[in-house]
C-alpha positions as CSV (number, residue, x, y, z in Angstrom):
1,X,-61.6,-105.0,-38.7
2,X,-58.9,-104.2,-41.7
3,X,-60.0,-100.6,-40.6
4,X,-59.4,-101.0,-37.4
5,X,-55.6,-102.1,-38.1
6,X,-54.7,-99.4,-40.4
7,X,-56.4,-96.8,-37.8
8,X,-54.2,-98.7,-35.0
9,X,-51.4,-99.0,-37.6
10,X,-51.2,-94.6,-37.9
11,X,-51.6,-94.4,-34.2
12,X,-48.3,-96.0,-34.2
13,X,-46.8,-93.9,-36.7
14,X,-47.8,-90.9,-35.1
15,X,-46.1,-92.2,-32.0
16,X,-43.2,-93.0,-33.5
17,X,-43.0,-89.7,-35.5
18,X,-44.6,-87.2,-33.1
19,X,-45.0,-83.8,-34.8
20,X,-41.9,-81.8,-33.7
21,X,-40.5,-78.6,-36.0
22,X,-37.5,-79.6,-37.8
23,X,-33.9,-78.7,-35.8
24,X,-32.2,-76.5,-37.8
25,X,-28.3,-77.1,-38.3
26,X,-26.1,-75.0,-36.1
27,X,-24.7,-71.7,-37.7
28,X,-21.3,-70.4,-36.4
29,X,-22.1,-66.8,-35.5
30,X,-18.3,-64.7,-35.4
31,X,-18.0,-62.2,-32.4
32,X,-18.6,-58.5,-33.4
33,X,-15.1,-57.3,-32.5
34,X,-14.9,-54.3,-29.7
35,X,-14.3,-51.0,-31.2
36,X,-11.3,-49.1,-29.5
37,X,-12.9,-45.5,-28.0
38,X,-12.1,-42.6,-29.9
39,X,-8.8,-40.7,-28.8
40,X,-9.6,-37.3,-26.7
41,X,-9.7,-34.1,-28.7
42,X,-6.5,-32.2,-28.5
43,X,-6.8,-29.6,-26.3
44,X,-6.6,-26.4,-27.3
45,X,-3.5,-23.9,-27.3
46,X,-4.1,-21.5,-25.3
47,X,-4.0,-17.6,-26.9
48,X,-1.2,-16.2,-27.4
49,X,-0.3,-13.4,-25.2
50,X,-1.3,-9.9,-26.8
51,X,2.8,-8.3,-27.7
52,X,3.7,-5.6,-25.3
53,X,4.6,-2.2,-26.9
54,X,7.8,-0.8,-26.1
55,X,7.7,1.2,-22.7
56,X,9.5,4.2,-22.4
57,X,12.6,3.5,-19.6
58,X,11.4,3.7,-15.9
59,X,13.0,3.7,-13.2
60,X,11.6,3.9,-9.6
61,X,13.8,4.0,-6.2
62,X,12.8,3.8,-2.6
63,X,14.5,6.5,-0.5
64,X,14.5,6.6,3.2
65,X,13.3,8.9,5.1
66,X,15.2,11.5,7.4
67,X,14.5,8.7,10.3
68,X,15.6,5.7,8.5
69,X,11.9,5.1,7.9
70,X,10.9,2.8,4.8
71,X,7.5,3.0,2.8
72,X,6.4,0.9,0.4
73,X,6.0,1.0,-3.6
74,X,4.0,-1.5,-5.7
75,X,5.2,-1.0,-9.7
76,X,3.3,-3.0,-12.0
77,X,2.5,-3.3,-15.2
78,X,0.2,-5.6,-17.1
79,X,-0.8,-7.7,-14.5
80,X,2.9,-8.0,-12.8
81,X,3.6,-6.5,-9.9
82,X,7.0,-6.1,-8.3
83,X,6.7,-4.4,-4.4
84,X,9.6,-2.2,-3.1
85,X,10.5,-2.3,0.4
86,X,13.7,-1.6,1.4
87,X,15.7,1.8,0.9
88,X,17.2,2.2,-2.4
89,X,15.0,-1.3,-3.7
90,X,14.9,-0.2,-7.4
91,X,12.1,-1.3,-10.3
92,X,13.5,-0.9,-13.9
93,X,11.0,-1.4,-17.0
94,X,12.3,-1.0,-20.8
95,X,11.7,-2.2,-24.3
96,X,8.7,-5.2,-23.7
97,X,9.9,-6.2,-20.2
98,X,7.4,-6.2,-16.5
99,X,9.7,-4.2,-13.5
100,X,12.9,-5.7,-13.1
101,X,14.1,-5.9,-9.4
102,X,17.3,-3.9,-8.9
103,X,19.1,-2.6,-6.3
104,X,21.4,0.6,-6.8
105,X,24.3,1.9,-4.0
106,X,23.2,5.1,-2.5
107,X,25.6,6.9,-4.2
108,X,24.7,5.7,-7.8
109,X,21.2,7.4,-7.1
110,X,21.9,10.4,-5.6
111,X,24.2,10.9,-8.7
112,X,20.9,9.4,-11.4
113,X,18.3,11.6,-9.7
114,X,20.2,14.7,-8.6
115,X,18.1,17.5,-10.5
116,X,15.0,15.6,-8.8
117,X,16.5,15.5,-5.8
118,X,17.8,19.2,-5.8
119,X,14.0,20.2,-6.8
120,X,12.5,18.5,-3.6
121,X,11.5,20.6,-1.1
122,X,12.9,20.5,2.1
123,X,11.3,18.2,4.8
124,X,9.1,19.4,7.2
125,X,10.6,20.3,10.5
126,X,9.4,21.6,14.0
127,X,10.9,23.4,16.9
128,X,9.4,23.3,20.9
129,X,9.6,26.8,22.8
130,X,9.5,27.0,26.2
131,X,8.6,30.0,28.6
132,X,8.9,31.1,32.0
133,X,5.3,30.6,33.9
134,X,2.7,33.4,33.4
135,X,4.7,35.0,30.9
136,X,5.5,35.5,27.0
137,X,9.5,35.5,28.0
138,X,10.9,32.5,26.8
139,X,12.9,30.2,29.1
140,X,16.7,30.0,29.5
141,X,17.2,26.8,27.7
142,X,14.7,27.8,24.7
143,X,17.2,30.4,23.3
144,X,20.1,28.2,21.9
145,X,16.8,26.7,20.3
146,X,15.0,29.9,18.4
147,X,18.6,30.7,17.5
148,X,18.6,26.7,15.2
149,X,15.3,27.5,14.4
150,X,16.4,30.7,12.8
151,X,19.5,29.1,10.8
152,X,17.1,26.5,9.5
153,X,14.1,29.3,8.2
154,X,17.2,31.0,6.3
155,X,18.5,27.8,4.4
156,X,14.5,27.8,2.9
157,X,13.5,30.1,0.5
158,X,9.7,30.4,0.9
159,X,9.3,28.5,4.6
160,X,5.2,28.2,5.7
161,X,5.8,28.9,9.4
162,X,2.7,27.6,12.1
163,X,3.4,28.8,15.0
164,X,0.6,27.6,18.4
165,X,0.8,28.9,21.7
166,X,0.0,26.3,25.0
167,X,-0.2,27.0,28.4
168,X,-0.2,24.7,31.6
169,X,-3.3,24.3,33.6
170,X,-2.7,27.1,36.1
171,X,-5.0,30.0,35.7
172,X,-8.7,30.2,34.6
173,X,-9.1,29.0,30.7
174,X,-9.6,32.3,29.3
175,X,-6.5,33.9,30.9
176,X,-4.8,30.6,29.4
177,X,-6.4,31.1,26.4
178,X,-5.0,34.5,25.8
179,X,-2.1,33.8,26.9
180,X,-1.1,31.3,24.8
181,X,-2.0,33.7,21.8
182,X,0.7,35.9,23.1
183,X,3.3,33.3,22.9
184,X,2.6,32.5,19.4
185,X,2.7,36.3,18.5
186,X,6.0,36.9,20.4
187,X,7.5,34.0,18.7
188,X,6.1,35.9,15.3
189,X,7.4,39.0,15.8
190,X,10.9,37.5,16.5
191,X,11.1,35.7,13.4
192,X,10.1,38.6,11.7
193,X,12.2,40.4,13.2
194,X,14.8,38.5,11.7
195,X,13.7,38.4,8.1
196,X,10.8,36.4,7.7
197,X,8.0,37.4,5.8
198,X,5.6,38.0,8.6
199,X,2.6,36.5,5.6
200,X,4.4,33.0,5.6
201,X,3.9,33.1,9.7
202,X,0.5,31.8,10.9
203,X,0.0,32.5,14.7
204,X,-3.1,31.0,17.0
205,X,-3.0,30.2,20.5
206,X,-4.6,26.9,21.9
207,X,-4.8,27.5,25.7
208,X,-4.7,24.7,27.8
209,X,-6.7,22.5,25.7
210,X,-3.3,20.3,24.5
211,X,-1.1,19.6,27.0
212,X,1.8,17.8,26.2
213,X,2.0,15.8,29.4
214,X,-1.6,15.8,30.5
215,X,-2.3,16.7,34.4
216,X,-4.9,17.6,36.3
217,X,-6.4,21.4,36.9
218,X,-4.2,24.1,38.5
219,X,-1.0,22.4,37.8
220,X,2.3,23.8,37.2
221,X,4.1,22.2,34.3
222,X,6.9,23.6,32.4
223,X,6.9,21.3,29.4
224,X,3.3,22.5,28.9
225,X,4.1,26.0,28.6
226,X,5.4,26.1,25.1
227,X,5.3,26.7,21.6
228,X,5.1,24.5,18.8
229,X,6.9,25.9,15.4
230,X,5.9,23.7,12.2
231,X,8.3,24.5,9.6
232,X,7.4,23.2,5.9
């Protein structure tokens, strides 16, 4: 019996007690603090720009032509470009510098450039020459004109002279053919008649293979029987 109360006795105990793992005190744990993101890298400068040697001066100038026609120049130099197009538009480039716009009075250039412009050869010119139908007689109002043409071959001192003989449709194409041939050479031998070399005068006839108003076969046009004079 005395056993049995000291077994009941540790039941209690037990009960009272029960087998639990000891608590352990609390423990303040401090925030890690948030680390700030590195700053970017600095970028970096860019490379400097290779130093330009010094450039002889240049100058370019847009001239008109004997129409009031206007091409076009591009001037550039290391990657900068500068376009010209207008008459008398002007680039300059000295010392380190890309072109420079500029625009110079007509005068001022003619005055810069007048060896160059002295040295140019003369523009190209041409003359029409008409004749009377069937013929290698030229027509009335074609003389005044071989007579300019003449004044203009003397003011040039080694002209190259083309001279090509048409016809109209009239006529079979051989008889055209040659016929046109003997326009050219009559216009020859009257220039060199006058002076000209007769080696700086190149003659060919082209029948009626260009008109210059275009018909139909077996028509009689006066502006088609001519002669064209290239002058350079």
């Amino acid at each position: 019996m005395f056993e049995a109360v000291l077994l009941g006795a540790f039941v209690a105990l037990m009960l009272i007690f029960p087998n639990e793992p000891p608590t352990a005190a609390p423990v303040a744990v401090a925030p890690e603090p948030i680390k700030a993101a590195p700053p970017p890298p600095e970028p970096a400068p860019p490379p400097a720009a290779p130093r330009r040697a010094n450039a002889a001066p240049e100058l370019v100038v847009v001239l008109p032509s004997a129409d009031g026609h206007v091409g076009m120049v591009v001037v550039e130099r290391d990657g900068e470009r500068l376009v010209l197009n207008q008459a008398y538009a002007t680039s300059r480039i000295a010392g380190t510098s890309g072109p420079q716009p500029v625009r110079l009075p007509e005068q001022e250039v003619r005055t810069v450039f007048a060896n160059t412009l002295t040295a140019l050869p003369a523009r190209p010119v041409s003359f029409l020459l008409y004749f009377v139908r069937g013929s290698d007689v030229l027509a009335d109002d074609s003389k005044a004109e071989l007579g300019r043409m003449l004044e203009e071959l003397r003011r040039r001192a080694a002209p190259d002279i083309q001279v090509v003989g048409h016809t109209d449709t009239l006529g079979r194409t051989e008889a055209n053919d040659k016929l046109s041939l003997q326009r050219a050479q009559r216009v020859k031998a009257d220039l060199v008649t006058q002076g000209i070399a007769a080696g700086r005068v190149q003659a060919s006839g082209r029948g009626e293979r260009e008109p210059l108003v275009p018909t139909a076969d077996g028509v009689d046009e006066p502006r088609n029987r001519r002669v064209e004079i290239s002058v350079r």
